[in-house]
Structure formats: C-alpha cells, structure tokens
C-alpha positions in Angstrom: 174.6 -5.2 -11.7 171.5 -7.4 -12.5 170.2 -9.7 -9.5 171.1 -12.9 -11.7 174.6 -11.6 -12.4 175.0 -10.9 -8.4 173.6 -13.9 -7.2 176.0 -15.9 -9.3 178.8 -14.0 -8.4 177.6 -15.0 -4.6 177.7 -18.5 -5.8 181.0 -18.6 -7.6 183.0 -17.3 -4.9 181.4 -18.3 -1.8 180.1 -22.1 -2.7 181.9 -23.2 -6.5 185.6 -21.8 -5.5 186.1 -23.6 -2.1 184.6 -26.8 -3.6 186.8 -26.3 -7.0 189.5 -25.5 -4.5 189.3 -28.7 -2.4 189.0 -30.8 -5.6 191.9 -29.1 -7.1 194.3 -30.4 -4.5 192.6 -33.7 -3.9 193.1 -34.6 -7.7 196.5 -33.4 -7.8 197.2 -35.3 -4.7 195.2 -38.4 -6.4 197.4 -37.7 -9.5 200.7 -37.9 -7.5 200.1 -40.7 -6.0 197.9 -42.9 -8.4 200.9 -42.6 -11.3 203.5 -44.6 -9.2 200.1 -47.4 -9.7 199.8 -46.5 -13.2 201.0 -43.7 -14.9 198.8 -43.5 -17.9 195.1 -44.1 -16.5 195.6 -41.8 -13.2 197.8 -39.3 -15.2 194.5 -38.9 -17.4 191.2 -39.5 -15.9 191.1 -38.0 -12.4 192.2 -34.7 -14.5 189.4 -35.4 -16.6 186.9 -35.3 -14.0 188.3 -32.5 -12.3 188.1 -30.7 -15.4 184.1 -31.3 -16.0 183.5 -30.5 -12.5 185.1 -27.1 -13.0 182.7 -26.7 -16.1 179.6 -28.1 -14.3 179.9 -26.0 -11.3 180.5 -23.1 -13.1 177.8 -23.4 -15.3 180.2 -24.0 -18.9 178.4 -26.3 -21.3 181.1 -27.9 -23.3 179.8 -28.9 -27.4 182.7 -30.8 -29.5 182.1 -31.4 -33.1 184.9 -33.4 -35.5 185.6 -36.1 -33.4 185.5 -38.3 -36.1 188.6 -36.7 -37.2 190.8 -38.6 -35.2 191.5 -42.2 -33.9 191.9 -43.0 -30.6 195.0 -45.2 -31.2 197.0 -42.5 -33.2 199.4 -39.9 -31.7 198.8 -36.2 -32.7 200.0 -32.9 -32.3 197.0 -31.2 -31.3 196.8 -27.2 -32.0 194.4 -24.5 -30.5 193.5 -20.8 -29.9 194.1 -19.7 -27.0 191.0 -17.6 -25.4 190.9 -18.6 -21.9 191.6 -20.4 -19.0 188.4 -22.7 -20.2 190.3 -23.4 -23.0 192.2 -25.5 -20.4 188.9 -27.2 -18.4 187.2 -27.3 -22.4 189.9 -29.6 -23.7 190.9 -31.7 -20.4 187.5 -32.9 -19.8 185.7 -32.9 -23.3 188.5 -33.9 -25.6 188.1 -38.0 -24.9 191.6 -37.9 -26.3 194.7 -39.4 -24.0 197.6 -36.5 -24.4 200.0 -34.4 -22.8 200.3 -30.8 -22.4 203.4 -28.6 -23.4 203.2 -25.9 -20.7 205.9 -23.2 -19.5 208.4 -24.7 -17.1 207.3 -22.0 -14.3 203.9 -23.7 -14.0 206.1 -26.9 -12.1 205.9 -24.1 -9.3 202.1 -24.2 -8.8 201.9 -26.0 -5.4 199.8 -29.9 -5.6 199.2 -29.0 -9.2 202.9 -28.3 -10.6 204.0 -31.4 -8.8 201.1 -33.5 -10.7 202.0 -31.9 -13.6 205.3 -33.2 -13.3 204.2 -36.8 -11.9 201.4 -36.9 -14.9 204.4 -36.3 -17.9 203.4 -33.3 -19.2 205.9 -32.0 -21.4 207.9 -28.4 -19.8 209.5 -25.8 -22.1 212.3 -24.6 -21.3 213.0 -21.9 -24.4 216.2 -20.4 -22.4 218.8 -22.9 -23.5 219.8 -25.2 -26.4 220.2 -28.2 -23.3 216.7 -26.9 -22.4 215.5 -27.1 -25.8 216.9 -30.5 -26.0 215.6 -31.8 -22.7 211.9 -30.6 -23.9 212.2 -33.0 -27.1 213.7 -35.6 -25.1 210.9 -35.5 -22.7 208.1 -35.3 -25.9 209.9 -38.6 -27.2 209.6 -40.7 -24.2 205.6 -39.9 -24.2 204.3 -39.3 -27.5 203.9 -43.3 -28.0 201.0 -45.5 -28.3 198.6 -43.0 -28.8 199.4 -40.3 -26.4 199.1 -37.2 -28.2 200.3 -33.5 -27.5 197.9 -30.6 -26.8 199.8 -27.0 -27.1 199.0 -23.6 -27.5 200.9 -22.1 -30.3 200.3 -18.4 -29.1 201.8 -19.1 -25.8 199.7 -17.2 -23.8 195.6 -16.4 -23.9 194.6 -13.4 -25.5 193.9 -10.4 -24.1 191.7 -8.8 -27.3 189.4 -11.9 -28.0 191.8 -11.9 -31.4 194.4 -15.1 -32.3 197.9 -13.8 -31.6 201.2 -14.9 -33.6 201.6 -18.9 -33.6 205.1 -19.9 -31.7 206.8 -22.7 -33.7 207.8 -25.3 -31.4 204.7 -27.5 -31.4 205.1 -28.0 -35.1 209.3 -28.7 -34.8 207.5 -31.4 -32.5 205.2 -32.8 -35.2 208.2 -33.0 -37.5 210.7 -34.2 -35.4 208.6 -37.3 -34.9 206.4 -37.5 -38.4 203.1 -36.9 -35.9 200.0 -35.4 -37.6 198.6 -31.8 -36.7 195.3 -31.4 -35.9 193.9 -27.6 -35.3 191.2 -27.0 -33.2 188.9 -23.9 -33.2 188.0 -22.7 -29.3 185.0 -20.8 -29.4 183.0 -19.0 -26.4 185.6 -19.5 -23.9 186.7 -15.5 -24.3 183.4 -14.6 -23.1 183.2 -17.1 -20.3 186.7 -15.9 -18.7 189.0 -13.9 -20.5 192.3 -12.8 -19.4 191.8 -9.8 -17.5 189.1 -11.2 -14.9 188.6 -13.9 -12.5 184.5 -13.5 -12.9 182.9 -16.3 -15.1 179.9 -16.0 -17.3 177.8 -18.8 -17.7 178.0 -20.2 -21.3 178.8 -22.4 -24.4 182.3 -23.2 -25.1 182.6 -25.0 -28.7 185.3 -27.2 -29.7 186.1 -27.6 -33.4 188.1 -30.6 -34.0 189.4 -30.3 -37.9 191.2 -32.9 -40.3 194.8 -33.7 -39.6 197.3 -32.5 -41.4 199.3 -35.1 -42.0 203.2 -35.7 -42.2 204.6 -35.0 -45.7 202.1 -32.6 -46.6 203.6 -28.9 -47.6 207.0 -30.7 -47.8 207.3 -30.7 -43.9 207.7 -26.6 -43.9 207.5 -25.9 -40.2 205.8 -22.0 -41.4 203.5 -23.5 -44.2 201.9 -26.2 -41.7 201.7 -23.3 -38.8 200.1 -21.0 -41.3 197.4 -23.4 -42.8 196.9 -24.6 -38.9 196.0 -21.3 -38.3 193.9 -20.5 -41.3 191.8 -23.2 -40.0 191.2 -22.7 -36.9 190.5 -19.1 -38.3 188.0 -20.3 -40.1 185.9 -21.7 -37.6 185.8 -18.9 -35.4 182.8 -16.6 -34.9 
C-alpha cells in the first residue's frame, strides 16, 4: 500500500468517520425535529449539507452539467445509475433540486436516519402487497406537488460490476400515473470512489449528467419504451 493511500485510510477512519458519524445523527435529529417547524425547508437543506460535508471530508469533488434542463418550479421523476453509495451524497448535495427519494421500506429501520427519512416524506416501497403498492402511490401523490420531484434508482440496488443492471418499472408507473416528466441522469466516477463491495473511499470526481426530460405523452405513455430510452441515455453518457 502506497504511503498516500495509507495515510488516507488513517484519516478516513480515525478523523472523517467519527465526524461524519456525529453529523449523521445530529442532522437526522435536526431533520426530525425542524419538519414539525416546516416540513419542506428542514426536510431539504440540513440533508443537503450533510451530504457536501460527506463529499468534502472525504475528498469527492462533485461536477453537474445540464442543469439548465430543468426548472426549479416543475415536478420530475428524476432517473439514475446506480454506482455507489456517492451516488446518494452526489445527488443530495449537488442536485439544487427540492425532491424525494423512493427507497426500500427496510431503510425506515436505520436508527436517527430511518426515522428522518420518515419525518422528511420520502416515499417507501413496499413491493410485497397490492395495499403496499397502493400506499407507495398514495404517499407519491401527497408529495409530488409544487415542484417537489422524485429521485429513484431504477436498478434497485448499486452495482456490483461497475455495469447498469436491469431498470425496475415502478419509477416510471409513477411518472405516468401523475403525467410528471422523466429526467435520466448519468452517474459517473462514483464506482471508483466506493463501490459496493468496500467501505474504503478513493479520492475523486463524481460527474452528474443531467439530460432533457422526457416528457408526458411522448412514446404514447409506454411504461418499457420510456424505461428503455431513459436508459439509453444515461448509457450514453457513461465512460
């Protein structure tokens, strides 16, 4: 192991993860109690922060380009690759885009951060029953208004090969359930920052490609046709 690549490790786990640690819970803590105040702004920005700091600390530079794709006022159904858990920090902090998430309903468990989660909106799945199924839509409904938008990952899960997996369909029943345009976004670098099978992080570039939406009515509303051509073009973006 070279001296740099030892010294950091030093660094990460003795200096960046009890910080990152402490600030995890004190802005899920913030969250909890900040949304009975007002939901939207402390839902949002202290998870905003907390994402950059993860990304400064850990030495993550953060590029976006296409952010004159989108409009601030307009609800999307946002669409991405799924390399790593940066993907996460990547898009929380550097996306200056108000949304939800659309996470598994076993993250709720996550001590301070599955209960922030909950306080904060973000949208659960539950896959395992049609009143599940329902309950997730129902949920989506009540906050995909006034310009709160939806971030998912169609693959479900990062990837353990550095290659896109299979998309799920349920972000795009989403986007056609409530006539909401989908916009794909190309992750780039964040496989070789942290991939699945280690907690170690690299020091890099993560790259956000924000493309054109695809708006409602286009393809005829085919839930496949829209998932394909989403990812096509986050395909094509990635090097």
């Amino acid at each position: 192991m070279k001296p740099s690549i030892l010294f950091f490790r030093i660094y990460q786990w003795l200096i960046a993860a009890p910080i990152l640690l402490v600030l995890t819970i004190i802005t899920a803590l913030t969250t909890m109690l900040g949304t009975y105040l007002d939901r939207d702004w402390w839902a949002y920005y202290p998870p905003r922060l907390w994402a950059r700091c993860w990304c400064v600390l850990l030495g993550v530079k953060v590029t976006v380009t296409g952010r004159e794709n989108i409009n601030s006022s307009t609800s999307y159904v946002f669409v991405a690759n799924h390399q790593g858990a940066f993907d996460i920090f990547s898009i929380y902090g550097y996306l200056n885009h108000d949304f939800k998430w659309m996470m598994r309903k076993g993250l709720a468990n996550i001590p301070f951060v599955g209960t922030a989660c909950l306080r904060a909106g973000h949208i659960m799945v539950d896959t395992h029953s049609a009143h599940g199924l329902k309950q997730t839509i129902d949920n989506a409904e009540r906050q995909l208004k006034n310009g709160t938008s939806l971030v998912v990952f169609p693959e479900g899960r990062r990837t353990s090969t550095g290659q896109m997996g299979a998309f799920k369909p349920g972000a795009f029943k989403l986007a056609e359930e409530f006539s909401l345009p989908v916009v794909p976004i190309t992750i780039n670098g964040s496989y070789r920052v942290m991939p699945r099978s280690t907690f170690n992080v690299t020091p890099g570039t993560i790259t956000l490609t924000i493309h054109s939406p695809i708006e409602p009515g286009e393809n005829g509303h085919d839930i496949n046709e829209v998932s394909r051509i989403s990812k096509e073009i986050i395909s094509s973006a990635l090097h």
